[in-house]
C-alpha positions in Angstrom: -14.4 48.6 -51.5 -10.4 48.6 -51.1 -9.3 45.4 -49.4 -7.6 44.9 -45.8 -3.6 44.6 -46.0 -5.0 40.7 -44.7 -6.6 40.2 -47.9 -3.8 41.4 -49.8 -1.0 39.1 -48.1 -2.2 35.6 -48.2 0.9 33.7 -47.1 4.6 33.4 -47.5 6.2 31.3 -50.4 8.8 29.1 -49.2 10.6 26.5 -51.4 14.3 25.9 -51.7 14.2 28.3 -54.8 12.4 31.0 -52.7 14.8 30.2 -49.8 18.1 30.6 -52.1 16.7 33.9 -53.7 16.4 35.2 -50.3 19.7 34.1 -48.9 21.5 35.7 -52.7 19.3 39.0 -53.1 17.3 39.7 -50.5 14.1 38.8 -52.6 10.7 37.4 -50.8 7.7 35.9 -52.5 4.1 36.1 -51.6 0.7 34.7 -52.3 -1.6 37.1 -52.8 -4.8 38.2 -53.7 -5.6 37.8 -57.4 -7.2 41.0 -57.6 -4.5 43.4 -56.0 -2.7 45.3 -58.1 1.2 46.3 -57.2 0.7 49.3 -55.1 -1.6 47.5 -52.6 1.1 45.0 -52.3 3.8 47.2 -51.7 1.6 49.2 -49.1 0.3 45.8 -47.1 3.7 44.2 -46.9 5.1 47.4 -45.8 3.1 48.1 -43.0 2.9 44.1 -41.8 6.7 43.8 -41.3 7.5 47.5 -41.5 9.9 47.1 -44.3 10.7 49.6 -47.1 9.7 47.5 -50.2 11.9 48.8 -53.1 10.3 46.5 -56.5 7.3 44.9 -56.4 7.5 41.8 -59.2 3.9 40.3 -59.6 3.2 36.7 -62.0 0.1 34.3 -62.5 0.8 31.0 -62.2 -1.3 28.1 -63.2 -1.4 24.7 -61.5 -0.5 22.0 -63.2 -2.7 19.6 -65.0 -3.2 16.4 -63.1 -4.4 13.3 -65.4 
């Protein structure tokens, strides 16, 4: 069953080091599904802010270990 572009995007990242990657390349990071692959990314982001995405970067990311 292929997943709603709602289920793709989960939410905007926004940390100082998101905000100065914006502000120096024009580069926006998102939480999202850990199932989607890179084309359902591209395609949900492109038709929720009608943008043209040109790279799609993807990384996993593991909390970190509270004692």
């Amino acid at each position: 069953m292929p997943m709603d572009i709602y289920d793709v995007v989960k939410r905007p990242i926004v940390t100082e080091r998101t905000m100065r990657t914006l502000d120096e390349t024009n580069t926006y990071a998102f939480e999202v599904h850990p199932k989607s692959n890179k084309v359902q990314i591209r395609n949900a982001v492109e038709k929720l802010f009608k943008v043209k995405v040109l790279a799609v970067r993807t990384a996993h990311v593991r909390g970190k270990v509270k004692w």
